[in-house]
BANUTOR-343193 format. One record per residue (C-alpha): x, y, z; residue in one letter. Coordinates in steps of 0.001 Angstrom, whole numbers, padded with zeros to 6 digits, always signed. Layout:
N
XYZA
...
//
This chain:
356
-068902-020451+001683X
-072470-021686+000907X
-074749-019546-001214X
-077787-018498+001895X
-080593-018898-000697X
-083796-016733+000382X
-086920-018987+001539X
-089398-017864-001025X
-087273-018753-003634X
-088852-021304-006274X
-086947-023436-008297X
-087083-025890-011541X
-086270-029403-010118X
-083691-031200-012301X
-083206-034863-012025X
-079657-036146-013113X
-078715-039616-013000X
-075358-041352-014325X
-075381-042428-017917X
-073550-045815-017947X
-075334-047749-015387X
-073756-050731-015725X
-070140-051779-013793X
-066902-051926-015921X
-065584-054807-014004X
-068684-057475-013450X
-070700-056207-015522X
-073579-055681-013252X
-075701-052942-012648X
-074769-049941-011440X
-077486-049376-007751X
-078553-045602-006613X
-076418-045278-003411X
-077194-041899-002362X
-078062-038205-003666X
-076498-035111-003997X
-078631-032251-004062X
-077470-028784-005213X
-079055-025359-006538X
-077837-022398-008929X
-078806-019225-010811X
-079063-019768-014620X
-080649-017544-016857X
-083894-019971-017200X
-084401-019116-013906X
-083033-020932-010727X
-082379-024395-010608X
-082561-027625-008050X
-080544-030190-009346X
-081053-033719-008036X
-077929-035989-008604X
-078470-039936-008679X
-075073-041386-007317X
-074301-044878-008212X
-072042-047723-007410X
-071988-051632-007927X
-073211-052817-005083X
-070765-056615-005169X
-068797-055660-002374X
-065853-058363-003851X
-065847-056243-007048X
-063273-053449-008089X
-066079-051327-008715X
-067617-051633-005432X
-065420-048776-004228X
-066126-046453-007351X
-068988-043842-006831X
-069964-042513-009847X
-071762-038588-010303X
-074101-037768-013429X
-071448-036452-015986X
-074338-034306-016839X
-073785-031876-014218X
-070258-030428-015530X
-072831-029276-018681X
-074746-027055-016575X
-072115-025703-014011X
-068685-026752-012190X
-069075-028499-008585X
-069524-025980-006110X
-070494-022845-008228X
-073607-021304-007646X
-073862-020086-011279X
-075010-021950-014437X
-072307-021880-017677X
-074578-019289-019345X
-074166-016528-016742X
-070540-017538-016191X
-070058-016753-020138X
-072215-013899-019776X
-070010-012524-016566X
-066698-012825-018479X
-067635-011259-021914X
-068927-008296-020113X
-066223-007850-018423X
-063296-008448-020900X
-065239-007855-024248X
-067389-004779-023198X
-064845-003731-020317X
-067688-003652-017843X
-066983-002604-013616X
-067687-004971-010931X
-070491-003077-009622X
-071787-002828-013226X
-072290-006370-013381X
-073656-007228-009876X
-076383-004231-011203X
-077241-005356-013807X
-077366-009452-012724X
-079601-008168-010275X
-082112-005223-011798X
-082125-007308-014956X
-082022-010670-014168X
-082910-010879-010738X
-079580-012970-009466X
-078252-011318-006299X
-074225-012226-006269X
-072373-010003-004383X
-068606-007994-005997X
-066535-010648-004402X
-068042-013902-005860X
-068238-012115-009237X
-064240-011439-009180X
-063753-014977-008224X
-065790-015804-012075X
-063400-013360-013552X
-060431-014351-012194X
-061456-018288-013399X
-062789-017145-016502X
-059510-015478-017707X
-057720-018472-016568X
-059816-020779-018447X
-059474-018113-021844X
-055456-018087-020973X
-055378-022019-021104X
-057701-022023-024355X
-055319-019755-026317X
-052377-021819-025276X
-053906-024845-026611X
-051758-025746-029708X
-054490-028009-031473X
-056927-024727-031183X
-053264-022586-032452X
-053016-025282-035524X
-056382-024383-036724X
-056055-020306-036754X
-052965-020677-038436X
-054219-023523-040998X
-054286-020728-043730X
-050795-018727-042969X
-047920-019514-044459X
-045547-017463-042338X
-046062-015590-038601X
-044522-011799-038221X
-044008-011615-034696X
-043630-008636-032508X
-042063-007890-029173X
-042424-004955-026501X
-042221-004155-022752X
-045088-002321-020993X
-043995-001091-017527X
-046724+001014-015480X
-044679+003227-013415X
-040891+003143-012804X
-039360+000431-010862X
-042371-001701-011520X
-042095-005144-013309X
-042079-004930-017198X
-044493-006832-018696X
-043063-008258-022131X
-045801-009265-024872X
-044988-011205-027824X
-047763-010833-030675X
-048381-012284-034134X
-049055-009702-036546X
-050966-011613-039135X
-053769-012633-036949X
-053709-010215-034390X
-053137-012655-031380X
-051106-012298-028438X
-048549-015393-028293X
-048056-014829-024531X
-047103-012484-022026X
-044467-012623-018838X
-043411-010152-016535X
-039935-009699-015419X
-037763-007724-012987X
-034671-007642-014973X
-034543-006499-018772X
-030962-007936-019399X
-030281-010138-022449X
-030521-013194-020637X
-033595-012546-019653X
-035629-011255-022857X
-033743-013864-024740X
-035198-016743-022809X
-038802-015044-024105X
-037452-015229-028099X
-036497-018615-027133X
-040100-019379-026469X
-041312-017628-029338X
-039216-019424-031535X
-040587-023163-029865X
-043975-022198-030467X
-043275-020954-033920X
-041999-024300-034897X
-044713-026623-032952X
-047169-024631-035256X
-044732-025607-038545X
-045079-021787-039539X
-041613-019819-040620X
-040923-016440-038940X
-040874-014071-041739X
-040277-010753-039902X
-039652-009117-036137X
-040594-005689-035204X
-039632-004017-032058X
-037989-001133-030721X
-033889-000632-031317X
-033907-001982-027637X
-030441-003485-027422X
-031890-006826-025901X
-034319-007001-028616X
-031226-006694-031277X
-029055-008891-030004X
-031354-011718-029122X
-033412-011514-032473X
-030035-011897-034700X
-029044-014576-032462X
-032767-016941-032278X
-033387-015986-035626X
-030811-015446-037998X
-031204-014399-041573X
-034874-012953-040143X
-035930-009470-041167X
-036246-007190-038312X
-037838-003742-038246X
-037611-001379-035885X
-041591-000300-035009X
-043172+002731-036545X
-044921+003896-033333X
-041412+004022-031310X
-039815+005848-035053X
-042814+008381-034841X
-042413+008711-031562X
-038689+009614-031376X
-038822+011661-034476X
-041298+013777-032573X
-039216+014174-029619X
-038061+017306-030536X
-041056+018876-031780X
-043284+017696-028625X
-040530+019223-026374X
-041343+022900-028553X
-045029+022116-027885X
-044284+021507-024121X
-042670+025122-024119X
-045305+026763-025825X
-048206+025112-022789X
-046080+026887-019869X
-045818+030257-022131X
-049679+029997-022508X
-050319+028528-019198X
-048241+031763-017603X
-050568+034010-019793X
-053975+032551-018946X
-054366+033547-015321X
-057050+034679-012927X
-059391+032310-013821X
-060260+031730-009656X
-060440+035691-009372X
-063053+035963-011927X
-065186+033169-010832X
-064832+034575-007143X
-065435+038669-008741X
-069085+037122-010139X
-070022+034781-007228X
-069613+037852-004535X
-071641+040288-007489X
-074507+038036-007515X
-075301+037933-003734X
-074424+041874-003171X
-077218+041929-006078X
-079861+039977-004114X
-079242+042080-000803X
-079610+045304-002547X
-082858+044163-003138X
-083904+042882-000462X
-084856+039130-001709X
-082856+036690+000551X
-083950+033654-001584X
-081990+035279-004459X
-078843+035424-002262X
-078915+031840-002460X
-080341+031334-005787X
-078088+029879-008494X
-076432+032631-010750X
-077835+034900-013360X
-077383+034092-016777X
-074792+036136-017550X
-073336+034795-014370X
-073581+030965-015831X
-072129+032253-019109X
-069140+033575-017611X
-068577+030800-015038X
-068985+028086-017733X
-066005+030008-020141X
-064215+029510-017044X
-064637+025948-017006X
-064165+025549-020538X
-060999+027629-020429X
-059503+025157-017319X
-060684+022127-019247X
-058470+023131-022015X
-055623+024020-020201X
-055738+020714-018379X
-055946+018523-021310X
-052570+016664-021923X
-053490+014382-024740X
-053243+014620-028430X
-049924+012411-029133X
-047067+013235-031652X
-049946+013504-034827X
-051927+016002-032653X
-049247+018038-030112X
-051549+019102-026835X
-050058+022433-026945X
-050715+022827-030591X
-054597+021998-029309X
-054306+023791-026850X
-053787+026512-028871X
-056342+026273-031304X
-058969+025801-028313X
-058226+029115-026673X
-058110+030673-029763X
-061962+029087-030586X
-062623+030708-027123X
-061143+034040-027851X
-062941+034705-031218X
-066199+033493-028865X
-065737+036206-026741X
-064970+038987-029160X
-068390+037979-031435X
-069929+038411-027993X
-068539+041995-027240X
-068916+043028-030925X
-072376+042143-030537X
-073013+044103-027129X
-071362+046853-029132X
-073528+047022-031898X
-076719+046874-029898X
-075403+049979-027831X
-074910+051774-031135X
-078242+050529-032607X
-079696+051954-029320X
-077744+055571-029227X
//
């Protein structure tokens, strides 16, 4: 769909015309047979470009039938985008360098640059901008060059599967430059399968001339089997993340335990908030003052509600790992908030004595 570009707008006229003017065949010149008129955001404002069109104009020449466009224009932007290269860049390293939203993007295009392009048409550049980065990284000229200065690749392999009975999607990195190889999903994670992925891995090792020194992976029996078999005589080690992780296994199972035992102890978190909520309105009515009914709480009030918020963030927090156990943190939180409360009585208790 056309870009609906608002009247008032003003734009930088750019002529383009084609660069060899002169026919391939006869050797004639090249006339102007028509224009081609288009306009785009770029970040030197917006832009009107004016495209010459030429074509020999000996109707018995080959050329006759061959309308050429200003090669020019594919410098600025692709046919048919409303966007320049420089915001197109711009769009795509914000979103896959800096992890930026959608919405974030359209903001800021618009309060900081004043281009208005709505959440759709901004996908659209993503989705074409990690196609164009996928095709650059498979280039094997661009591959040749990284690996210039390596001698030998160590290679790595691992499934990542969001939720059970979802696809797994296998990635195969290289470990000396920290670059992802490639990536493929699949339904099945029998031998045949995964091996067909080595396979590949193998190919590409050997169109870059660089030996496979290592694998590492997890003792996956796919992974084993297919490994020994594409690469004999390779070292293969199993990953120290999935070693960590399965040493832990018994010791995060303990810390599971130990949450529900604390969990089952830290109750009535609800009946306290509720006991000072009620407190503070009986408070206003005693005295009369309707607007402090439904004024926010006291300050002893807040201090109590927000321990009760800090108490249910705690017991809601999950992470931490096998090097930090959540219920190990989770311990050492509520204890933090324990000693907080006690150096609050003590100190209430001291003042009474001070006072008596």
């Amino acid at each position: 769909m056309a870009y609906h570009w608002p009247s008032e707008r003003v734009f930088t006229r750019i002529d383009l015309d084609v660069e060899d003017q002169f026919c391939l065949h006869c050797a004639g010149r090249r006339h102007v047979c028509c224009h081609r008129e288009r306009r785009l955001f770029t970040f030197q404002g917006p832009w009107h470009l004016c495209l010459k069109l030429r074509r020999c104009p000996d109707r018995d020449c080959l050329g006759h039938s061959e309308i050429l466009s200003p090669t020019a224009e594919l410098a600025i932007s692709m046919p048919w985008w409303s966007i320049g290269w420089d915001i197109f860049a711009w769009i795509g390293q914000r979103r896959l360098s800096r992890h930026w939203s959608v919405p974030q993007i359209v903001a800021e295009l618009h309060d900081g640059h004043q281009i208005d392009l709505s959440a759709d048409a901004v996908e659209k550049h993503i989705r074409r901008y990690q196609t164009m980065l996928a095709a650059r990284h498979q280039d094997l000229d661009l591959w040749r060059a990284d690996y210039k200065d390596v001698e030998t690749v160590a290679l790595t392999i691992d499934g990542l599967q969001p939720e059970k009975g979802h696809e797994t999607l296998y990635v195969v990195r290289e470990l000396r430059k920290k670059r992802v190889w490639f990536a493929e999903a699949l339904i099945s994670s029998a031998e045949p399968e995964v091996r067909r992925l080595l396979v590949r891995a193998r190919q590409l090792a050997e169109q870059l001339g660089k030996p496979v020194e290592s694998w590492m992976s997890d003792q996956q029996e796919a992974f084993v089997t297919g490994i020994a078999a594409e690469f004999p005589g390779v070292q293969h080690g199993y990953c120290q993340n999935h070693f960590l992780r399965d040493l832990a296994k018994p010791v995060l199972e303990q810390d599971s335990h130990a949450k529900v035992r604390m969990r089952s102890k830290v109750r009535g978190l609800r009946a306290i908030e509720r006991e000072v909520l009620p407190a503070q309105s009986a408070i206003g009515k005693a005295s009369g003052n309707a607007a402090s009914v439904c004024s926010e709480p006291s300050s002893s009030a807040k201090v109590v509600l927000e321990y009760c918020a800090a108490v249910r963030g705690i017991l809601n927090d999950d992470q931490g790992g096998p090097l930090h156990p959540p219920g190990l943190r989770m311990a050492e939180a509520l204890t933090e908030v324990r000693d907080s409360l006690q150096r609050i009585v003590g100190a209430k208790k001291g003042g009474l004595q001070s006072a008596s």
